[in-house]
C-alpha positions, 0 to 999 in steps of 0.5 A: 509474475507482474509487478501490482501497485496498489494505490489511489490514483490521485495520491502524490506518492502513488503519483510518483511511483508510477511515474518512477515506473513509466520512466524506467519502463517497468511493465505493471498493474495498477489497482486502484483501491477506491474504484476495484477495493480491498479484500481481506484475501489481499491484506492479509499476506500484507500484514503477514509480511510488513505487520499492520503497524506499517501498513496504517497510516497514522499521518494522513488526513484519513486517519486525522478526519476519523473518530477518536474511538475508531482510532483507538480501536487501531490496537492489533492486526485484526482491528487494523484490518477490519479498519482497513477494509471498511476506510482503504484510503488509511492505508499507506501507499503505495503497496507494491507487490514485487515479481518475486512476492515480496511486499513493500510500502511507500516509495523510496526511488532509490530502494525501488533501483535496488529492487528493481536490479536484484529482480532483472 
C-alpha cells in the first residue's frame, strides 16, 4: 500500500508535507481535495480512527467565514461529516494515510521520522 496525502495544494502545512516527503523520497499519492472531493466512503474510517473532533478545523478561515448556524450545527460525527462533505477545505490538513492504514492529521516532522522508521 502506498502512502496517500490528502490536502489542498496551496495550503502552507500541506506545502511542507509534501516537501518533507520530496525530501526524504518517500513514494506517494497526492489527492487534491478541491479538484478530485471527498466522499463520505473516504471520511468516514477517518472519523472512525481520529473522531471528527479533530478532523474539523475550528482555527481556519474556512470555519471563521462560515454562518453562525452552520457552525453551530458542528455537534456530532454525522454533522461533522455532512459539513465536511459540503465545504472540504474545514477540514484539517493534511490527512495521511499511512502503508499500514493508519490515519493521521497535521504535520509534525518529527512524528512523521518516527512513522516513517516503524513503517520501513
Amino acid at each position: 500500500m502506498t502512502l496517500t496525502l490528502y490536502g489542498i495544494p496551496n495550503c502552507t502545512t500541506v506545502k511542507r508535507a509534501r516537501a518533507f516527503l520530496a525530501e526524504h523520497t518517500v513514494a506517494h499519492v497526492f489527492h487534491d481535495l478541491k479538484k478530485q472531493g471527498l466522499s463520505a466512503a473516504l471520511l468516514q474510517p477517518w472519523v472512525e480512527q481520529l473522531g471528527w473532533e479533530r478532523l474539523v478545523n475550528r482555527q481556519g478561515t474556512t470555519w471563521r467565514q462560515l454562518d453562525p448556524a452552520r457552525q453551530a450545527a458542528v455537534v456530532d460525527a454525522p454533522s461533522a461529516v455532512e459539513q465536511l462533505l459540503a465545504t472540504p477545505s474545514l477540514m484539517r490538513r493534511p490527512v495521511v494515510v499511512w502503508p499500514d492504514g493508519h490515519v493521521s492529521v497535521g504535520f509534525d516532522a518529527l512524528t512523521w521520522t518516527e512513522t516513517l522508521k516503524r513503517s520501513v
